[in-house]
C-alpha positions as CSV (number, residue, x, y, z in Angstrom):
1,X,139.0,91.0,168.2
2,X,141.7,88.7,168.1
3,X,142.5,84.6,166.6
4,X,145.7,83.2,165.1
5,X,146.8,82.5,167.9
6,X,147.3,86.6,168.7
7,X,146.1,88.0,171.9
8,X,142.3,89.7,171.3
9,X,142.0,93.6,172.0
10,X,138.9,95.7,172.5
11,X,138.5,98.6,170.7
12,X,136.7,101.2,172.7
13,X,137.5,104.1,171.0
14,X,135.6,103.9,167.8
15,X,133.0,106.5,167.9
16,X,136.1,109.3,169.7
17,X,139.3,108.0,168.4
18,X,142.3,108.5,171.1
19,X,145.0,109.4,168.5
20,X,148.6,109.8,169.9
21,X,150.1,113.1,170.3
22,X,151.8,113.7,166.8
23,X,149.0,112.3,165.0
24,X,146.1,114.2,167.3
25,X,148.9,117.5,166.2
26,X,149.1,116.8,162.7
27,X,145.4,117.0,162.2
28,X,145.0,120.2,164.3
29,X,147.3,121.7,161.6
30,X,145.9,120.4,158.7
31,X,142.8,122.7,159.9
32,X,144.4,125.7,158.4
33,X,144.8,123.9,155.2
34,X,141.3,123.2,154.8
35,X,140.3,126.8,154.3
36,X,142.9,126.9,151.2
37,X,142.5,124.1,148.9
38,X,140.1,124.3,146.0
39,X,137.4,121.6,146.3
40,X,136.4,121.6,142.6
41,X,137.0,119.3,139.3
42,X,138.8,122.1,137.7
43,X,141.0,122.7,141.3
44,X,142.4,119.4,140.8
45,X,142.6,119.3,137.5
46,X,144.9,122.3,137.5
47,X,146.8,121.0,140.9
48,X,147.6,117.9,139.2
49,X,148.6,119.5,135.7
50,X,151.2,122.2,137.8
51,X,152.8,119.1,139.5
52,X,153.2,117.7,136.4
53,X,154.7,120.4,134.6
54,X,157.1,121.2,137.8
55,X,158.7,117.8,136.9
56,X,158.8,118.1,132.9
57,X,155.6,117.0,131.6
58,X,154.7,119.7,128.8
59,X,151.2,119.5,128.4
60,X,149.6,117.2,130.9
61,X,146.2,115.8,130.1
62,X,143.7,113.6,131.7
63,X,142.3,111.4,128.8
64,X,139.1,111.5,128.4
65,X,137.2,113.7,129.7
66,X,134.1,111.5,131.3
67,X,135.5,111.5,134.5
68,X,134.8,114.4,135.8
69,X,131.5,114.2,136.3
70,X,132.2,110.9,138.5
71,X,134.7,113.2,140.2
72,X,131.6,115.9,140.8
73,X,130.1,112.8,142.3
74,X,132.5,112.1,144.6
75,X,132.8,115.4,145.7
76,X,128.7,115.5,146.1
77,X,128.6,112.6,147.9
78,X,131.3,112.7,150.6
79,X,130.3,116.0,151.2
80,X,127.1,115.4,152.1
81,X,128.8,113.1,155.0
82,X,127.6,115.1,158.2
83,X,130.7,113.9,160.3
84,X,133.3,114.7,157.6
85,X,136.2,116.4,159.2
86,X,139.1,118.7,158.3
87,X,141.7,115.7,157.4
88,X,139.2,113.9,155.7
89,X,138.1,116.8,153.3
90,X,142.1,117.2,153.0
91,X,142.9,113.5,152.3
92,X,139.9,113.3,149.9
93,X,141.4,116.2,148.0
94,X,145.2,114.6,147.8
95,X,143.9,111.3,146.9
96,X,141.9,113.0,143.6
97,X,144.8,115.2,142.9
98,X,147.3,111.8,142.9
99,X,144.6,109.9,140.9
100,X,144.1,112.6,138.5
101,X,147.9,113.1,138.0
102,X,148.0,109.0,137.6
103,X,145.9,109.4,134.7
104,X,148.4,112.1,133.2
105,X,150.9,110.5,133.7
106,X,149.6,107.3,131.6
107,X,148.4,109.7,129.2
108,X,151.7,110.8,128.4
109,X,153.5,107.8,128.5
110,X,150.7,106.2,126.2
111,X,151.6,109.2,124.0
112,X,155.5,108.4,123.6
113,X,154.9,104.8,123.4
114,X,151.5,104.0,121.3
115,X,153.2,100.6,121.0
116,X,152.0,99.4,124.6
117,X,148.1,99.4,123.6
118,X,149.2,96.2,121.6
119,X,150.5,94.7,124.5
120,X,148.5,91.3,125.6
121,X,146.9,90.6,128.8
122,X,146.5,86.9,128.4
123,X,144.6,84.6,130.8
124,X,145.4,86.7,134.0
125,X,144.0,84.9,137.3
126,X,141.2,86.9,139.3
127,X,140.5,86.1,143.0
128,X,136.8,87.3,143.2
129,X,135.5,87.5,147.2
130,X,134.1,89.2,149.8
131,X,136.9,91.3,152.7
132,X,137.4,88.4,154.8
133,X,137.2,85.5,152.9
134,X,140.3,84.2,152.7
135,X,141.4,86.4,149.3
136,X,144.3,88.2,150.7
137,X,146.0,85.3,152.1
138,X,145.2,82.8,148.6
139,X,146.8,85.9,146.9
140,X,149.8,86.3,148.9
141,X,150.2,82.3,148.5
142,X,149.9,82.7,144.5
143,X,152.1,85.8,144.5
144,X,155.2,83.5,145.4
145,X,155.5,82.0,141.6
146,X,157.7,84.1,140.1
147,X,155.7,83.1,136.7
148,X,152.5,85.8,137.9
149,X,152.7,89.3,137.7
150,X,151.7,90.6,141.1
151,X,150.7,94.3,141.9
152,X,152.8,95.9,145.1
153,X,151.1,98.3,147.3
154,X,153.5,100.6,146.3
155,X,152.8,100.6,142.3
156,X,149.1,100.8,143.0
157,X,149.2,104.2,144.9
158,X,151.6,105.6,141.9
159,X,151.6,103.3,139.0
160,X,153.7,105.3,136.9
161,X,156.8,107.1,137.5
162,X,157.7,110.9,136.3
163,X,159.2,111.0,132.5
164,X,162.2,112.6,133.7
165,X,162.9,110.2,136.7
166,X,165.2,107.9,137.3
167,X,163.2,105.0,138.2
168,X,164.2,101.0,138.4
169,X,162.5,98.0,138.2
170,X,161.8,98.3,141.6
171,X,160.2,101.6,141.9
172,X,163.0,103.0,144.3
173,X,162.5,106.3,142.8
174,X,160.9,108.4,145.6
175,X,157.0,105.9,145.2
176,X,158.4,103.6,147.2
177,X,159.5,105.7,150.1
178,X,156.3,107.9,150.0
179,X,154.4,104.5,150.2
180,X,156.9,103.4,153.1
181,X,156.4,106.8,155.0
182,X,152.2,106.4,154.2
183,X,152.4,103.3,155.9
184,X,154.2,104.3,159.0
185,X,151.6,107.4,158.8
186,X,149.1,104.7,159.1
187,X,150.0,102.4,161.4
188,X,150.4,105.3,164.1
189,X,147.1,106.4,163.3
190,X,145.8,103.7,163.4
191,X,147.9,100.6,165.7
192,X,145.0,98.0,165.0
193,X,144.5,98.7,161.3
194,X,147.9,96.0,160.7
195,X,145.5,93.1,163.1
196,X,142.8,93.7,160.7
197,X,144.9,93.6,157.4
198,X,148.4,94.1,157.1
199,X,150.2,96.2,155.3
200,X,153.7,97.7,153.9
201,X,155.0,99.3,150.8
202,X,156.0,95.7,149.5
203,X,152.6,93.9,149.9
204,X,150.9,92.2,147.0
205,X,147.9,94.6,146.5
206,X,144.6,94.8,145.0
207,X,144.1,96.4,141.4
208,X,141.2,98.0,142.9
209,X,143.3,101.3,143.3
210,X,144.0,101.1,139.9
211,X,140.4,100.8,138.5
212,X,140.1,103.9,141.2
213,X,142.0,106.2,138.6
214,X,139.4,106.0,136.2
215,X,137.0,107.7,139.2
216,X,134.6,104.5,138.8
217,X,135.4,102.2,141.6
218,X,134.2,100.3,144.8
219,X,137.5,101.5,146.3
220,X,135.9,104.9,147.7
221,X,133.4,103.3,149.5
222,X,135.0,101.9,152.6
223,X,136.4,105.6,153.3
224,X,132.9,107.0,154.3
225,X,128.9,105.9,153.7
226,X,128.4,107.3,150.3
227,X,125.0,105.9,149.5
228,X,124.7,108.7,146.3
229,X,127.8,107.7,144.9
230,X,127.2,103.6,145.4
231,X,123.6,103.7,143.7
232,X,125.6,105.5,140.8
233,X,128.3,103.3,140.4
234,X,125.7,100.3,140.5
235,X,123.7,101.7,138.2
236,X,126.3,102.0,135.4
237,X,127.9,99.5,133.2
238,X,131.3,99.0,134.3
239,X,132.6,97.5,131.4
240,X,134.4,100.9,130.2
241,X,136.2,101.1,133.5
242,X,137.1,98.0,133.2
243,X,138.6,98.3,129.7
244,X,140.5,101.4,131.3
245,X,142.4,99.0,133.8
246,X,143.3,96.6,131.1
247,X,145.2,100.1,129.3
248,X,146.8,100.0,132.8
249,X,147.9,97.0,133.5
250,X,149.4,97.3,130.0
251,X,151.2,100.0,130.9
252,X,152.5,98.8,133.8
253,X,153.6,95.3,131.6
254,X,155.8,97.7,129.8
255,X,157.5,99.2,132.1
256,X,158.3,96.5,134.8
257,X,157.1,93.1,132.7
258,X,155.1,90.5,133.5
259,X,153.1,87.4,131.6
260,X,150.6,86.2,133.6
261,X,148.6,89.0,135.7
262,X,147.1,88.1,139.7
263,X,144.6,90.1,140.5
264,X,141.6,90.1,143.0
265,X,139.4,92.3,144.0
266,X,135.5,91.7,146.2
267,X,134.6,94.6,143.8
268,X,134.9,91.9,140.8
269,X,132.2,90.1,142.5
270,X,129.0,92.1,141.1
271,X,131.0,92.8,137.8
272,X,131.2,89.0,136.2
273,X,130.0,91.1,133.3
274,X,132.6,93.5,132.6
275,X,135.3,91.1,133.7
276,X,133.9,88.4,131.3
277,X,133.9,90.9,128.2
278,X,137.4,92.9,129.5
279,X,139.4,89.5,130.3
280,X,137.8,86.2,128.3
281,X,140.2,84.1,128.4
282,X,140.6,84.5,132.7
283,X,140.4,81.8,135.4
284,X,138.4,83.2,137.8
285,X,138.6,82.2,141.6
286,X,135.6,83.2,143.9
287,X,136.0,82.4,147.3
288,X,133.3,82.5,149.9
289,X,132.2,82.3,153.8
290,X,129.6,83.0,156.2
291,X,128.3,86.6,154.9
292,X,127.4,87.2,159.0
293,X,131.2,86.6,159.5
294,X,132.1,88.5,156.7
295,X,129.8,91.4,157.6
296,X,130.5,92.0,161.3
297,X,134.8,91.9,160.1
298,X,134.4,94.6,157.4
299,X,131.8,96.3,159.7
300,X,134.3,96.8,162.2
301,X,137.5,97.8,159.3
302,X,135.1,100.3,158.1
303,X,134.9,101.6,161.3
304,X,137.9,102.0,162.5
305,X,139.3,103.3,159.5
306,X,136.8,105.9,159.4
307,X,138.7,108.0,161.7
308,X,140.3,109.1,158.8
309,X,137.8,111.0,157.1
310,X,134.9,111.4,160.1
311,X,134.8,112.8,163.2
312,X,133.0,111.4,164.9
313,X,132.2,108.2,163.2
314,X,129.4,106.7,163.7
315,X,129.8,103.1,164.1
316,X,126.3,102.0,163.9
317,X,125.3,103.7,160.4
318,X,129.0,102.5,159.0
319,X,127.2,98.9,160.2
320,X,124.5,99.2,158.4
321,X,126.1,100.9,155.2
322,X,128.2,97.8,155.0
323,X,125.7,94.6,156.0
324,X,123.5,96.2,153.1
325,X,126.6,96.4,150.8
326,X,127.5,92.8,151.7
327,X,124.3,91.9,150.7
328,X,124.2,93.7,147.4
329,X,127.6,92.2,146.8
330,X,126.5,88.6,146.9
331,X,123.1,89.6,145.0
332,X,125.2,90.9,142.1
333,X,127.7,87.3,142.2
334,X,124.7,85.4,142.4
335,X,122.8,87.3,139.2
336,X,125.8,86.7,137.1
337,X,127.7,83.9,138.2
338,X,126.8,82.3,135.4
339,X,128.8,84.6,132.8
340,X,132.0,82.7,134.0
341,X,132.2,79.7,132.4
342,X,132.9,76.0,134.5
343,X,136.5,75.7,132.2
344,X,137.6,79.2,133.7
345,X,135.9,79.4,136.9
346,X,136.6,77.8,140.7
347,X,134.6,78.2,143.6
348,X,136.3,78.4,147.1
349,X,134.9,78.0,150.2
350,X,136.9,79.4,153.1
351,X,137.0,76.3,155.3
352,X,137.7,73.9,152.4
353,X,140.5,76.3,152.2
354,X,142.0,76.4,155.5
355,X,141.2,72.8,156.2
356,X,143.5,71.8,153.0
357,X,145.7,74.2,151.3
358,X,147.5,72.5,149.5
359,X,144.3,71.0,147.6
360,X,143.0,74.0,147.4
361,X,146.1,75.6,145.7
362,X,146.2,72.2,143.0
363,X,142.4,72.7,141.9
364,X,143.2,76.3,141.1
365,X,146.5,75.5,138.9
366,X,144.5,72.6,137.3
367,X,141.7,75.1,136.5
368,X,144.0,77.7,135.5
369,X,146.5,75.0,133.0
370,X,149.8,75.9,135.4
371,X,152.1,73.2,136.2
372,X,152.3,73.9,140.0
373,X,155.8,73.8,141.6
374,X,154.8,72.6,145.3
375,X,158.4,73.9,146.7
376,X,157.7,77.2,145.7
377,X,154.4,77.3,145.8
């Protein structure tokens, strides 16, 4: 792998990861923990609640009360995952436990301040695309006006903060640093994972995370080959899930601001749908690219991050897993491209956009009615 002008590596070490000392030690440990933590609904419900409580939320509460069989699902389906090891059952179980206490935590703060459900979301900007396409770096590029409401890495992994903390605009009350320390966590886990797609506390993110709290999400996919839990999610309307993120991103207007939203997502592509219903008034951007490109890049993310939850992994199935979600993903933008209407909707193609920027970026503030400041921009 390489281009960019960066030196290419080989990975040889997909299948039997060679982790560093300290990481290779931290998972040895974690093999104790395993035989202690409560892999149930209820187990996480009641972590998350106690957590909650310990930092002065009185009566902590999920919402409603459909997740948890999505939750069950989750749990079904990963575990069925031959190859899922010790840290990945442990990871799994923290990442529910921080989505369920995300969704107490909104809860709550819905509850002192009703007043945010009347907040707007007007005529936010999706980037719609496969991994790979050329979404993260449009995003990064649109994230520079000051005049969007971008999503940091950090705010997606903990959206809200505790009711008794003493948090700024910033989030530099203890989510930042967790994200910070996450990261370096990462990045010695796994040293390639930054070639593949960069990141840091401070990175303009993808809502995707955020859709992720309401346990009906593409997001849990790339962590493992969870062909149960994909046919499910497939198979249901998203349009719910997608009403849920709109609560969120409300939310999340009140209590740091923002207009105009930036979001972007390849999940939104198979969901023109929801999104049309959920966001009318969008401009949506969907970029595209050589699905063989595409498909051997996110084959070979998939695979390396997999070290996280599997051991082994096994590259070739996580191939195939993806080139057949590739697929479905373009079948789904195809069936339903035409929900997005030609006023609100732009399509991209990845060497159009590398071959003139600048273009590309004036098409997309035409379509979306900005007045496009090309010094800051």
């Amino acid at each position: 792998m390489g281009g960019d002008g960066i030196a290419p590596v080989t990975i040889d070490d997909y299948a039997a990861p060679n982790f560093a000392p300290q990481i290779r030690e931290a998972m040895d440990a974690a093999k104790a923990l395993d035989d202690v933590l409560d892999y149930t609904v209820d187990g996480v419900v009641d972590q998350a609640a106690a957590e909650l409580r310990a930092h002065g939320v009185a009566d902590p509460n999920p919402g409603r009360e459909d997740f948890r069989p999505r939750m069950q699902l989750l749990f079904d389906s990963f575990w069925a995952e031959p190859n899922l090891s010790h840290m990945g059952r442990i990871s799994l179980h923290t990442m529910f436990v921080q989505m369920t206490r995300n969704r107490m935590l909104l809860e709550d703060l819905l509850a002192r301040h009703p007043e945010i459900r009347d907040i707007e979301i007007r005529r936010p900007i999706i980037v719609a695309g496969l991994p790979r396409t050329g979404t993260t770096h449009l995003q990064q590029l649109l994230a520079t006006d000051t005049r969007l409401r971008s999503l940091p890495y950090w705010e997606s992994l903990e959206p809200f903060p505790m009711p008794n903390g003493a948090a700024d605009r910033d989030g530099r009350d203890g989510r930042w640093e967790r994200t910070h320390a996450g990261c370096e966590f990462m990045n010695a886990a796994m040293p390639y994972f930054k070639r593949m797609h960069e990141m840091d506390a401070d990175h303009v993110h993808e809502e995707i995370q955020l859709l992720a709290i309401d346990f009906s999400s593409m997001f849990y996919e790339p962590l493992a080959p969870i062909p149960a839990w994909r046919d499910d999610y497939l198979e249901r309307d998203q349009t719910p899930h997608y009403e849920y993120l709109k609560t969120v991103l409300q939310a999340l207007t009140f209590l740091r601001g923002g207009k105009r939203w930036l979001l972007k997502s390849p999940q939104h592509l198979e969901q023109f749908g929801p999104i049309s219903r959920v966001f009318p008034d969008a401009t949506v951007v969907v970029t595209h690219r050589d699905p063989v490109e595409v498909t051997v890049s996110m084959a070979t993310m998939a695979a390396y991050t997999g070290r996280m939850q599997m051991d082994p992994v096994d590259p070739v199935a996580v191939g195939a897993y993806w080139a057949d979600r590739v697929q479905r993903l373009l079948n789904g933008a195809l069936r339903d491209r035409h929900l997005l209407r030609d006023a609100q909707s732009l399509d991209v193609r990845f060497d159009d956009f590398m071959a003139d920027t600048e273009g590309t970026l004036e098409a997309i503030y035409e379509q979306a009615d900005l007045l496009r400041d090309p010094d800051t921009v």
